[in-house]
C-alpha positions as CSV (number, residue, x, y, z in Angstrom):
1,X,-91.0,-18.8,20.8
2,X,-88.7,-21.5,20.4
3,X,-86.5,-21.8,24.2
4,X,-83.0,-21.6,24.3
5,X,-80.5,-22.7,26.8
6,X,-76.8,-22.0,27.1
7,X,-74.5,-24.8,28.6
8,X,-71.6,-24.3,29.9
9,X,-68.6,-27.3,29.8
10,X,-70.4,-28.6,27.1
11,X,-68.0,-30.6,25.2
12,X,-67.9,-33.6,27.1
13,X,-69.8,-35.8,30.1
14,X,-72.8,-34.3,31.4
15,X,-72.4,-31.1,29.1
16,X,-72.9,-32.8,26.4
17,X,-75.5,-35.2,27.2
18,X,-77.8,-32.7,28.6
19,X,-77.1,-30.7,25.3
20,X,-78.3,-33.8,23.3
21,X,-81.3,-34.0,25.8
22,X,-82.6,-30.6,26.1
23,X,-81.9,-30.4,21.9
24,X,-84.5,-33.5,21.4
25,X,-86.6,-31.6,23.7
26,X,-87.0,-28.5,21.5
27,X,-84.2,-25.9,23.3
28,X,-82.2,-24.5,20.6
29,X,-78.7,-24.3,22.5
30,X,-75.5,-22.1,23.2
31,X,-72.4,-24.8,23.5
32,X,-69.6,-23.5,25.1
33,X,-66.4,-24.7,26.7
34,X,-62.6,-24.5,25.4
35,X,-62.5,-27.0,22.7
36,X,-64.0,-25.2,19.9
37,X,-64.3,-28.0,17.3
38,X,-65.5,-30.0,19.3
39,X,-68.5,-27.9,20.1
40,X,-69.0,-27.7,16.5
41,X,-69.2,-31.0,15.7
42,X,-71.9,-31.6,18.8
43,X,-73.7,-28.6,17.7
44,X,-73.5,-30.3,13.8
45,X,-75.0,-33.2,15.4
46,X,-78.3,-31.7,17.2
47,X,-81.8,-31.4,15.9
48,X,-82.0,-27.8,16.9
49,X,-80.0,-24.9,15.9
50,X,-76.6,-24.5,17.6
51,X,-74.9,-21.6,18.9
52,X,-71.0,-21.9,19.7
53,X,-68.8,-19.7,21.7
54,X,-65.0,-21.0,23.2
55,X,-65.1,-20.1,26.6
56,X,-62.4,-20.9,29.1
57,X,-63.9,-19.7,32.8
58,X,-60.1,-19.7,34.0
59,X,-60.4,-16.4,32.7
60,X,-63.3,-14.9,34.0
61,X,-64.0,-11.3,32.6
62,X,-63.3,-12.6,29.4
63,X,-65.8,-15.3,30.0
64,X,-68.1,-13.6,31.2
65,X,-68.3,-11.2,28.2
66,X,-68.4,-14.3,25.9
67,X,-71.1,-15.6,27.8
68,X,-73.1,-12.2,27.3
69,X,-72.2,-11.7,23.9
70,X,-73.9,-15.4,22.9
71,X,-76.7,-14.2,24.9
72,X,-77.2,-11.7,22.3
73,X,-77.1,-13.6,19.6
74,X,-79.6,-16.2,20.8
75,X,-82.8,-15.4,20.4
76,X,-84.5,-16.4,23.7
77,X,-82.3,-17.5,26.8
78,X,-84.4,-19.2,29.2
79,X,-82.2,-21.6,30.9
80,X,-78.3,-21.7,31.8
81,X,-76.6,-24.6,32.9
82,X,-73.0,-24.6,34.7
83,X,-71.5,-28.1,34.0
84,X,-67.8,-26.7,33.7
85,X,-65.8,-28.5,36.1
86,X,-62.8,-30.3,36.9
87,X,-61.5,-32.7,39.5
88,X,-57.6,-34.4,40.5
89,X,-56.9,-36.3,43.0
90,X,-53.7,-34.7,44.9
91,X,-52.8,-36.4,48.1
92,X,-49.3,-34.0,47.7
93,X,-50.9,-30.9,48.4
94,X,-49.4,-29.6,45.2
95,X,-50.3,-26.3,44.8
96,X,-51.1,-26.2,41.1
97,X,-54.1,-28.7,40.9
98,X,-55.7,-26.6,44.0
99,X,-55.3,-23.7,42.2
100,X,-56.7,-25.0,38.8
101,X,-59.8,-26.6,40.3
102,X,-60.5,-23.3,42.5
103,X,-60.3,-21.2,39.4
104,X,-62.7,-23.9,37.5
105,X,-64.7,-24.4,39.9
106,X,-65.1,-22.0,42.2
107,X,-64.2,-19.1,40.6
108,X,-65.4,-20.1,36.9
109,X,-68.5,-21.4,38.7
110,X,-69.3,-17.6,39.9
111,X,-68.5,-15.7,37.1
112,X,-70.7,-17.5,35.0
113,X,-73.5,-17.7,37.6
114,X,-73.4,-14.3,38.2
115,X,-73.5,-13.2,34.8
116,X,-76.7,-15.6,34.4
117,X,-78.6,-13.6,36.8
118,X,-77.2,-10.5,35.3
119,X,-78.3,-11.3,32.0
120,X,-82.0,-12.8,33.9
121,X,-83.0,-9.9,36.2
122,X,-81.8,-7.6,33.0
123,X,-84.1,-9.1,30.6
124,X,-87.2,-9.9,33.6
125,X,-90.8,-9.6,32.1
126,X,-94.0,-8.7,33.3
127,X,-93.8,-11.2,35.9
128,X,-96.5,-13.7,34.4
129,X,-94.1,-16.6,34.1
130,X,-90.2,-17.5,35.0
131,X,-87.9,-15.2,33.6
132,X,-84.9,-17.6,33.6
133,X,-83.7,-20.8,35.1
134,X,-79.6,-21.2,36.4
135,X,-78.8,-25.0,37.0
136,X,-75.4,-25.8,38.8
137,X,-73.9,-28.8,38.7
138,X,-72.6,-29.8,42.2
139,X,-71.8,-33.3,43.4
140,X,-72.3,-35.3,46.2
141,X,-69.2,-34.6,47.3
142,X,-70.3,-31.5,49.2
143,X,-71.6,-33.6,52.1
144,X,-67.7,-34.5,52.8
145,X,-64.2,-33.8,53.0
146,X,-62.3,-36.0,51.3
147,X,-58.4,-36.8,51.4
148,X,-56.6,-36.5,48.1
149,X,-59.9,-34.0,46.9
150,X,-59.8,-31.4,49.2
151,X,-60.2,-28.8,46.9
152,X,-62.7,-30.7,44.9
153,X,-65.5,-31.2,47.4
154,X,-64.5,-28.2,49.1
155,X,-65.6,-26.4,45.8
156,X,-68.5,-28.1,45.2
157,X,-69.5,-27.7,48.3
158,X,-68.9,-24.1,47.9
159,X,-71.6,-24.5,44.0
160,X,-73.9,-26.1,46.6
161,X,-74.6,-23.6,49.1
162,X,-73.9,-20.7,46.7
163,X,-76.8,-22.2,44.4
164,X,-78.8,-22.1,47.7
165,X,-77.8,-18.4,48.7
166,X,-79.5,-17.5,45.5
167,X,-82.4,-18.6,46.3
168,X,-82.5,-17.0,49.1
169,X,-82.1,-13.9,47.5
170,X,-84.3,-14.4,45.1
171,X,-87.4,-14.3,47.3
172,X,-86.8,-10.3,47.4
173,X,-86.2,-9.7,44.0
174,X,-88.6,-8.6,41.2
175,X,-87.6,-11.1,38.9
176,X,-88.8,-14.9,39.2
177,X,-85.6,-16.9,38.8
178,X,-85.8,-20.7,39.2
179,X,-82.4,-22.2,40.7
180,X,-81.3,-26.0,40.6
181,X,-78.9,-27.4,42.1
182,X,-77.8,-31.1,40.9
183,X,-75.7,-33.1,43.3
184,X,-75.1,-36.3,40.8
185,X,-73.5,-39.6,42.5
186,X,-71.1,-41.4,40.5
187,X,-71.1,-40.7,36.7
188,X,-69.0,-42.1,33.7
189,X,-67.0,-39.6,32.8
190,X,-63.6,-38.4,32.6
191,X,-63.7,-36.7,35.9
192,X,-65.4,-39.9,38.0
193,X,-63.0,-42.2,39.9
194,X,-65.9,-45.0,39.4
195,X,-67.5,-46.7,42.5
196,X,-70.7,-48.4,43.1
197,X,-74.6,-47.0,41.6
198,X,-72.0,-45.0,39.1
199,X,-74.5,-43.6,35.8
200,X,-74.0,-43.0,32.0
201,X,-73.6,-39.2,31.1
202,X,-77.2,-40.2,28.8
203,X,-78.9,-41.1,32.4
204,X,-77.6,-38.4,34.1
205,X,-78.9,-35.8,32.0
206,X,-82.5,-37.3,31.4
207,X,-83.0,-36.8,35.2
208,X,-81.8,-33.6,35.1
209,X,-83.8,-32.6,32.4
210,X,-86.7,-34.1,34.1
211,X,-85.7,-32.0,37.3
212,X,-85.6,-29.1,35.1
213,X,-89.1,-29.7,33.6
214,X,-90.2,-29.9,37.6
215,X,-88.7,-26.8,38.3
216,X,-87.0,-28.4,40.8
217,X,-84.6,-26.7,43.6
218,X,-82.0,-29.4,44.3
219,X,-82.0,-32.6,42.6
220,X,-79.9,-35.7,43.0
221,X,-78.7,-37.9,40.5
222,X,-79.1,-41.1,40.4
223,X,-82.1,-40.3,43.0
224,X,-80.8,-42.9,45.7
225,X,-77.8,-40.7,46.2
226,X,-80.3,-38.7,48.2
227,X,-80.3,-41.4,51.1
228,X,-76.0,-41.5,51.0
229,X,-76.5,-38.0,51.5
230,X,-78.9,-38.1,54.0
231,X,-76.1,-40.8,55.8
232,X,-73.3,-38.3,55.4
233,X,-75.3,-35.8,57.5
234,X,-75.9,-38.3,60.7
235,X,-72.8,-40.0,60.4
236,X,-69.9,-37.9,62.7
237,X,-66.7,-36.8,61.2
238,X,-64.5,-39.0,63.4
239,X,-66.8,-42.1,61.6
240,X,-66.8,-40.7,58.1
241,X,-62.8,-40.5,58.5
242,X,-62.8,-44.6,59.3
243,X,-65.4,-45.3,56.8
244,X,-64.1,-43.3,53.6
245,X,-61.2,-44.4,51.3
C-alpha cells in the first residue's frame, strides 16, 4: 500500500519542501495550512496524489476535526508532520504577537499532536511494524531565551520537550509510535532572521526526510547545529546574555 503523510503548515518553507520530498519519495500527501489555493496549486504540482484541507490551528477543535476528517479520506496515514509555525520579533512586549505565536505554536502545535496520536493508537495494528510516525518541527531556539523572541523559543522549547514526553509515554503503550523531533538551525524562509550555516527550505527537508527514513528520535538540521547546541548547554546564562544579540 502506497504511504501517506499529512503535513501540516504546508504552504510555504519547510512544509512545502518536505511535501515535495516525501512526494518524490512515494508518500501520497494531505497539505494543509490556511491558504487554500495555495495548497492546491503545490498539491497540482506533485507526482503523487494530493489531499487538501484549510486548516488554521488558531482554532483548535476545528482543526483538529479537519485534521481527522482528511484522515479519513486518505487511504493510509502513516506519518504526520507539524511544520505550522510562526515567529516575530517583539522587543515591546506587545501582547498580541505573544498571544498569536502561543496559539500557533504552542497551542496549534498540541492540538494537532494530540490528535496524531489519537488518530495512531486508534488505528494500531498487530504490532508487527510502526503504526505511525509524528514529526515536530522545533528549532534550535529551545536551547535559549532570547530577547525580542521570548515567546518564540519559549514555545519551541515547549514542541521540544513535549515531542520528548511522548516518547516517554510511549514505552507503555500498546501501539508502536515513532516520534521525531527536528531542531533546524537557520533556514531561508519567511520566518528566519538569517545568520551564519543558514539552509535552503530544499536542504532542510532532505535531511529530514532522511531522519525520517532512520527513524530517528531528534534530529538537527543542518547536522552541525548539533555542536551550537551542545555549546548552549555548557555555556552559563550570565555568558549566553553577553554573547547573544
Amino acid at each position: 500500500m502506497t504511504k501517506g503523510a499529512i503535513i501540516v503548515g504546508a504552504s510555504s518553507g519547510i512544509g512545502e519542501a518536505l511535501a515535495r520530498e516525501l512526494a518524490e519519495n512515494g508518500y501520497e500527501i494531505g497539505l494543509t495550512a490556511r491558504r487554500t489555493e495555495r495548497l492546491k496549486r503545490i498539491g497540482s504540482e506533485l507526482p503523487t496524489k494530493a489531499y487538501v484541507a484549510t486548516m488554521d490551528v488558531t482554532e483548535p477543535e476545528a482543526a483538529r476535526e479537519g485534521f481527522f476528517e482528511l484522515a479519513a479520506a486518505m487511504p493510509s496515514v502513516d506519518l504526520v508532520v507539524i511544520s505550522a509555525g510562526v515567529a516575530e520579533l517583539n522587543d515591546d512586549l506587545e501582547w498580541e504577537p505573544e498571544r498569536q505565536t502561543i496559539d500557533v505554536n504552542v497551542r496549534g502545535f498540541t492540538a494537532i499532536a494530540t490528535a496524531a496520536m489519537e488518530h495512531f493508537e486508534r488505528n494500531a495494528d498487530d504490532g508487527s511494524g510502526a503504526d505511525g510516525h509524528l514529526v515536530g518541527i522545533s528549532s534550535i531556539a529551545a536551547h535559549f531565551g532570547l530577547g525580542g523572541a521570548q515567546a518564540y523559543n519559549a514555545s519551541k522549547a515547549y514542541v521540544s520537550r513535549y515531542l520528548q514526553g511522548l516518547r516517554h509515554r510511549q514505552q507503555d503503550r500498546d501501539a508502536t509510535v515513532r516520534i521525531t523531533t527536528i531542531e533546524p538551525g537557520f533556514v531561508d524562509t519567511d520566518l528566519s532572521i538569517g545568520g551564519f550555516w543558514e539552509c535552503s527550505p530544499e536542504t532542510a527537508a532532505t535531511q529530514i526526510a532522511r531522519a525520517i527514513r532512520k527513524e530517528r528520535d531528534h534530529a538537527y538540521v543542518t547536522r552541525r547545529w548539533r555542536l551550537v547546541a551542545w555549546g548552549l548547554e555548557l555555556f552559563p546564562e550570565s555568558i549566553l546574555r553577553r554573547v547573544l544579540p
